[in-house]
N, CA, C and O atoms as a GROMACS GRO file, in nm:
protein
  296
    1UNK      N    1   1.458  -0.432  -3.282
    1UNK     CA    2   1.333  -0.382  -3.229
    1UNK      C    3   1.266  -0.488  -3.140
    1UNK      O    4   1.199  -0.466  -3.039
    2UNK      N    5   1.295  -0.596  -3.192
    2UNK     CA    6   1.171  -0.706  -3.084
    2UNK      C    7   1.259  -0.755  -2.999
    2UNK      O    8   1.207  -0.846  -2.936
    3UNK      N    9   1.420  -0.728  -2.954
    3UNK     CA   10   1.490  -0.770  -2.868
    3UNK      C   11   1.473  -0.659  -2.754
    3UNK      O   12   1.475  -0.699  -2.637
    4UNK      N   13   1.455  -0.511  -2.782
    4UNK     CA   14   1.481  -0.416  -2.697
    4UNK      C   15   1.318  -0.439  -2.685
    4UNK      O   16   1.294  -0.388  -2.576
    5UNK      N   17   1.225  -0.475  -2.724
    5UNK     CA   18   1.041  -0.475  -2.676
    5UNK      C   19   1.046  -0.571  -2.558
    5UNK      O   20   1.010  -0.546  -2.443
    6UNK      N   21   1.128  -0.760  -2.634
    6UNK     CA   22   1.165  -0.838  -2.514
    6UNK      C   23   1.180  -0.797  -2.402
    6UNK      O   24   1.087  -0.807  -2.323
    7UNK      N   25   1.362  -0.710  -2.345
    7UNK     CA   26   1.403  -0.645  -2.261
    7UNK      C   27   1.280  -0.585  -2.198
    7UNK      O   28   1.239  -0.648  -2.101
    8UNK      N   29   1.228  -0.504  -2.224
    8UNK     CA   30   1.127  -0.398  -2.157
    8UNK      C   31   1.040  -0.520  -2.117
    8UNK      O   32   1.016  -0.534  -1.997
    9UNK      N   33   0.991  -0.608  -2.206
    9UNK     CA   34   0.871  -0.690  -2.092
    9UNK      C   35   0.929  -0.777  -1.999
    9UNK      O   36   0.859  -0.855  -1.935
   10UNK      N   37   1.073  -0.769  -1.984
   10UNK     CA   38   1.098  -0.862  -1.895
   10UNK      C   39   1.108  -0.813  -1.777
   10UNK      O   40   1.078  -0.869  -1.671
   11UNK      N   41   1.170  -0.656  -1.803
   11UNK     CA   42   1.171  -0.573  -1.670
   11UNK      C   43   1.015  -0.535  -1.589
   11UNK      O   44   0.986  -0.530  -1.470
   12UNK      N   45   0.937  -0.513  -1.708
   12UNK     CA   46   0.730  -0.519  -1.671
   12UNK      C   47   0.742  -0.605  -1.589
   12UNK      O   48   0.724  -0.578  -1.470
   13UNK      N   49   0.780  -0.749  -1.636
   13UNK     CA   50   0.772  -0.833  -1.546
   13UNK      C   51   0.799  -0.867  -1.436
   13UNK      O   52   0.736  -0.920  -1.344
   14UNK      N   53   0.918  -0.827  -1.453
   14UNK     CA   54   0.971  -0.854  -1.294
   14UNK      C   55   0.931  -0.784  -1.220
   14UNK      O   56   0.906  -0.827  -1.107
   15UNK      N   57   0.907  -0.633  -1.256
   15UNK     CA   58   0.826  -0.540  -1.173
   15UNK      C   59   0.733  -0.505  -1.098
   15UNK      O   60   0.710  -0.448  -0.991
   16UNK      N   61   0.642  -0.600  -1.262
   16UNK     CA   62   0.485  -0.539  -1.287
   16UNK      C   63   0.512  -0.387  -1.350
   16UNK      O   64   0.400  -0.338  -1.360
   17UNK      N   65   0.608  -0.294  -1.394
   17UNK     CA   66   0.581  -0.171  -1.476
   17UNK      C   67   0.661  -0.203  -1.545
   17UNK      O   68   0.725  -0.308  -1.547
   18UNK      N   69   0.667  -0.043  -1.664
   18UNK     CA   70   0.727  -0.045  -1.778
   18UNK      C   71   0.872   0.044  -1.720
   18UNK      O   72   0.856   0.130  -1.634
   19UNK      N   73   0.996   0.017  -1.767
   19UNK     CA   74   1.091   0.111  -1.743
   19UNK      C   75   1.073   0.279  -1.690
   19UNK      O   76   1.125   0.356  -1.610
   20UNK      N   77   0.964   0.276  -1.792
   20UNK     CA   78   0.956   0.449  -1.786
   20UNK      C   79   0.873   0.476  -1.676
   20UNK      O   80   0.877   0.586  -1.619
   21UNK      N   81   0.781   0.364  -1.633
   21UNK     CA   82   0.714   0.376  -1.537
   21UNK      C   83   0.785   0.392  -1.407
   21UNK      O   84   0.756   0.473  -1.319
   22UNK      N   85   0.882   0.304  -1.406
   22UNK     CA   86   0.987   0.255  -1.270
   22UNK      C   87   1.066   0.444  -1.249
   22UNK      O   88   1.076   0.506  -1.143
   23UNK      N   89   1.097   0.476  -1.349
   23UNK     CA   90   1.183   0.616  -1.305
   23UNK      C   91   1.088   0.734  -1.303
   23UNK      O   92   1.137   0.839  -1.261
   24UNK      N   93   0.954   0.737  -1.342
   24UNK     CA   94   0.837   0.850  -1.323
   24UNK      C   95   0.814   0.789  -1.168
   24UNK      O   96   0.768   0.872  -1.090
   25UNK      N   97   0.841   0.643  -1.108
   25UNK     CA   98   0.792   0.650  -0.983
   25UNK      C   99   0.891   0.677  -0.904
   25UNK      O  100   0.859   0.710  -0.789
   26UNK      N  101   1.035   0.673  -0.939
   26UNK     CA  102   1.195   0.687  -0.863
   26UNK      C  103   1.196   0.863  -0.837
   26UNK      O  104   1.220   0.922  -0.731
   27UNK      N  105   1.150   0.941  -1.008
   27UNK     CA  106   1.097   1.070  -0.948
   27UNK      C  107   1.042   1.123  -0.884
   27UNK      O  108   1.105   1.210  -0.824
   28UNK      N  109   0.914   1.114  -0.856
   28UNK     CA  110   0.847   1.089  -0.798
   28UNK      C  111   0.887   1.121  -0.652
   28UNK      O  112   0.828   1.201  -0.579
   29UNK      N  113   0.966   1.067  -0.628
   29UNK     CA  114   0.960   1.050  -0.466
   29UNK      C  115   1.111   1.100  -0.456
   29UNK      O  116   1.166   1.066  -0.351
   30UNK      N  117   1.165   1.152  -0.518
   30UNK     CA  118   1.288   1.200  -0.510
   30UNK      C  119   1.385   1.146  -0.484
   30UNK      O  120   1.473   1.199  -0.416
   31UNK      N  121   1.397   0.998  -0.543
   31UNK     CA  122   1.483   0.933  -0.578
   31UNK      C  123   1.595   0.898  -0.666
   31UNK      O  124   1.543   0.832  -0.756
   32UNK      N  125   1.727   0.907  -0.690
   32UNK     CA  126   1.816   0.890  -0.795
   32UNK      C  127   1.815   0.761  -0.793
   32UNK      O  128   1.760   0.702  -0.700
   33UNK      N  129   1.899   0.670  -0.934
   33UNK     CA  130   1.921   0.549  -0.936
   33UNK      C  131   2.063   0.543  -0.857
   33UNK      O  132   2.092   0.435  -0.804
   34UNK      N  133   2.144   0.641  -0.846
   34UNK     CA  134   2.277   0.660  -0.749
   34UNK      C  135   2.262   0.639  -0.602
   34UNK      O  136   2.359   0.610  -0.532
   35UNK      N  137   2.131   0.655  -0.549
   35UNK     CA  138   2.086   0.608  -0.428
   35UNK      C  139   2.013   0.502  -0.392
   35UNK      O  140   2.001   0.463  -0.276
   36UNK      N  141   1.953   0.444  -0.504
   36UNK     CA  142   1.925   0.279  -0.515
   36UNK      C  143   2.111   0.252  -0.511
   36UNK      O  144   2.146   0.213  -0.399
   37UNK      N  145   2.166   0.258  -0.559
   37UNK     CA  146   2.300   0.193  -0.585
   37UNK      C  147   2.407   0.173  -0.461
   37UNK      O  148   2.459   0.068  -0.423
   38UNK      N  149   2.423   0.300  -0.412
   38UNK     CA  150   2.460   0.292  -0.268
   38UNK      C  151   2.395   0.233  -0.156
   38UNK      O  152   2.453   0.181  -0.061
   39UNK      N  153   2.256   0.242  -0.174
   39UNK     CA  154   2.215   0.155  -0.090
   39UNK      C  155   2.221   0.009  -0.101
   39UNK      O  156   2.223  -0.050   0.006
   40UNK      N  157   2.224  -0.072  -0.225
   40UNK     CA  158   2.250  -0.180  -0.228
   40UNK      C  159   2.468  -0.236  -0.216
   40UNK      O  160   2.527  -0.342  -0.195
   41UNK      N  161   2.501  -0.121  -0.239
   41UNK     CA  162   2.670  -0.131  -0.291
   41UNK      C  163   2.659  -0.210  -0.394
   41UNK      O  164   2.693  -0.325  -0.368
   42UNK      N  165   2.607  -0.181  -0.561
   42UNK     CA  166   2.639  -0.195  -0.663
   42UNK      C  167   2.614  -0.021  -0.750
   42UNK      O  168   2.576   0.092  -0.723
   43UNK      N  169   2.659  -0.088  -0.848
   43UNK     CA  170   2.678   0.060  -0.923
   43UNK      C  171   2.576   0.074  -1.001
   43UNK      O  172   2.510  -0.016  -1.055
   44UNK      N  173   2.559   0.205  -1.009
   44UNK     CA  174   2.461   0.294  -1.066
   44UNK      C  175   2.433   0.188  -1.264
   44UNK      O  176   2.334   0.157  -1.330
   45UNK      N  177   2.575   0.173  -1.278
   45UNK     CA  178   2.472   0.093  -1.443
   45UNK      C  179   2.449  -0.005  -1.381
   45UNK      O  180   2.399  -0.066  -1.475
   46UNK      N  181   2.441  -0.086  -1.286
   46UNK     CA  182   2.398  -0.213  -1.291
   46UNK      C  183   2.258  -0.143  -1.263
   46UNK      O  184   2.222  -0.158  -1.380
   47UNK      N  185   2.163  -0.086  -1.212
   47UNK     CA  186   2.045  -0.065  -1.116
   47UNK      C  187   2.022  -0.019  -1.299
   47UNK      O  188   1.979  -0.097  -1.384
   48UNK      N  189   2.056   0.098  -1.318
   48UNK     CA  190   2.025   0.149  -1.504
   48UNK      C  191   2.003   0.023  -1.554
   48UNK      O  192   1.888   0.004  -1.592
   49UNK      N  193   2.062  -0.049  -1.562
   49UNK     CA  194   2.043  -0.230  -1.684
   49UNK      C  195   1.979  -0.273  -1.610
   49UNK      O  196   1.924  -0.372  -1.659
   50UNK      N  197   1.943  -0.253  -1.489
   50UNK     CA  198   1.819  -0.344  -1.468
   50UNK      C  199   1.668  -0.284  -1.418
   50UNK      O  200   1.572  -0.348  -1.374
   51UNK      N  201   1.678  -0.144  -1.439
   51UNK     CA  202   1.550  -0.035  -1.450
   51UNK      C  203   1.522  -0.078  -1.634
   51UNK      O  204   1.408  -0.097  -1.673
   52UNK      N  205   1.607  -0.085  -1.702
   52UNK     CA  206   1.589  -0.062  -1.860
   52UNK      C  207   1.566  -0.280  -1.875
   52UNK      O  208   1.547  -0.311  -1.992
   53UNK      N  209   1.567  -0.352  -1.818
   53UNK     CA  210   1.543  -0.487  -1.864
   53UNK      C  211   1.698  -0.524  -1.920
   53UNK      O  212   1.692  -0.632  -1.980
   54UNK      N  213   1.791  -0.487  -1.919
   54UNK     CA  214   1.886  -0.569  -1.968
   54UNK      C  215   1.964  -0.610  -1.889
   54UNK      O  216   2.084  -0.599  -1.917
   55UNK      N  217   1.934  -0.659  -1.787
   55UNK     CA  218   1.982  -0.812  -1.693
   55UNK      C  219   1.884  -0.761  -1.537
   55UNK      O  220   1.828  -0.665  -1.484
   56UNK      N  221   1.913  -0.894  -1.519
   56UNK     CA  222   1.835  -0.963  -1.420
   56UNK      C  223   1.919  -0.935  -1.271
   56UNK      O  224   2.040  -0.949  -1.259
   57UNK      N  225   1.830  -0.893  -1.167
   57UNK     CA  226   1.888  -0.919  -1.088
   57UNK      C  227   1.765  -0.882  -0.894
   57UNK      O  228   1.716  -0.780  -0.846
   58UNK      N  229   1.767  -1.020  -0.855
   58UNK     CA  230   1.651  -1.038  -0.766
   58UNK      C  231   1.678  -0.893  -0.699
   58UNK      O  232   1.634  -0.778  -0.708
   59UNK      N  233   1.770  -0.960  -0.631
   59UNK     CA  234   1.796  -0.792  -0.513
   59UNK      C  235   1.804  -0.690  -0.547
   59UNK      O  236   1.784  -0.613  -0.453
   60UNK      N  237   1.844  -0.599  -0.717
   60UNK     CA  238   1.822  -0.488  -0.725
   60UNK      C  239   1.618  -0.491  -0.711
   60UNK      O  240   1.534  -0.445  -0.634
   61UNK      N  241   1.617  -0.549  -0.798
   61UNK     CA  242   1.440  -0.579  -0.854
   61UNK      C  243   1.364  -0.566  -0.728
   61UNK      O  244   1.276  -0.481  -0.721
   62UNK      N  245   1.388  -0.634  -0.640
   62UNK     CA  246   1.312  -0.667  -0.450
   62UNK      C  247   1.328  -0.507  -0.406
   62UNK      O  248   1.234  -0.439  -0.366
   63UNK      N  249   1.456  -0.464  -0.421
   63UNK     CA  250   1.474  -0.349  -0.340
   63UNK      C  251   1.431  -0.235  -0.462
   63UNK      O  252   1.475  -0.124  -0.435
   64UNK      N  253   1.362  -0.240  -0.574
   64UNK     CA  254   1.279  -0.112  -0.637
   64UNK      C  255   1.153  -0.134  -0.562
   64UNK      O  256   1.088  -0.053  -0.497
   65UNK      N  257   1.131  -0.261  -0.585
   65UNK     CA  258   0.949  -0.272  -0.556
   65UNK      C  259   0.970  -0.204  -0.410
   65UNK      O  260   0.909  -0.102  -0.380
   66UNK      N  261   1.037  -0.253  -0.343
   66UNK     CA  262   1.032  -0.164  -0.225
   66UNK      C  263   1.017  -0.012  -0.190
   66UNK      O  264   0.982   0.053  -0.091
   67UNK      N  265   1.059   0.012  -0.315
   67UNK     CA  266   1.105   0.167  -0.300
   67UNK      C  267   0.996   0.222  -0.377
   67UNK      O  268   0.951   0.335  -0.362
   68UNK      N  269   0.972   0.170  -0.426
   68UNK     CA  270   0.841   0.225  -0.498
   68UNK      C  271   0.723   0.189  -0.455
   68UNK      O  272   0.649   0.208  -0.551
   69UNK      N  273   0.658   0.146  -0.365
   69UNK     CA  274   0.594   0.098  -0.272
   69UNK      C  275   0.582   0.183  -0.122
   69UNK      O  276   0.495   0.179  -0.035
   70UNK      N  277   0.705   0.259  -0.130
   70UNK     CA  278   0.709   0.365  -0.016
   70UNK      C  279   0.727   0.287   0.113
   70UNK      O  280   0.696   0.337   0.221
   71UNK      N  281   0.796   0.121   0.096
   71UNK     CA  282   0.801   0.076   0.178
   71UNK      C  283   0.998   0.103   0.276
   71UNK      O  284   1.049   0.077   0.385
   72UNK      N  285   1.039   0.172   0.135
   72UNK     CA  286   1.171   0.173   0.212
   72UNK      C  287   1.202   0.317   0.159
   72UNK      O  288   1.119   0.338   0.069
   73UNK      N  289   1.308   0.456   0.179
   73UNK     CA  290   1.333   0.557   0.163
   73UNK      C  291   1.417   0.513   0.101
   73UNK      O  292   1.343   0.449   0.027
   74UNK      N  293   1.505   0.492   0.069
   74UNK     CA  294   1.651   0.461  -0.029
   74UNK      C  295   1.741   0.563   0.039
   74UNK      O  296   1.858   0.576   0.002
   0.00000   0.00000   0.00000
């Protein structure tokens, strides 16, 4: 329980939201995590493990805030 609470505040963090927050805003705008993925050329669980906090990774992380920000379409 306090490893998967960890996870989640690390992804808050990197964010600033909570997981659930990050995919109510990916909905939102009619976004899949399959199109975060292609757009970066990594795969769909890596962008999943790092929407959910379980690993790190600048450039997926840079390119949500982006997208959720309405600064980029995916």
């Amino acid at each position: 329980m306090k490893q998967a609470r960890a996870r989640e505040n690390r992804a808050a963090a990197a964010l600033g939201m909570s997981p659930v927050d990050i995919k109510v805003g990916l909905l939102r705008r009619g976004i899949t995590q399959k199109q975060i993925a292609d757009a970066l050329g990594v795969t769909k669980v890596t962008v999943n493990q790092v929407v959910n906090g379980k690993i790190r990774s600048r450039r997926v992380e840079d390119y949500l805030k982006r997208v959720l920000i309405g600064e980029v379409a995916a």
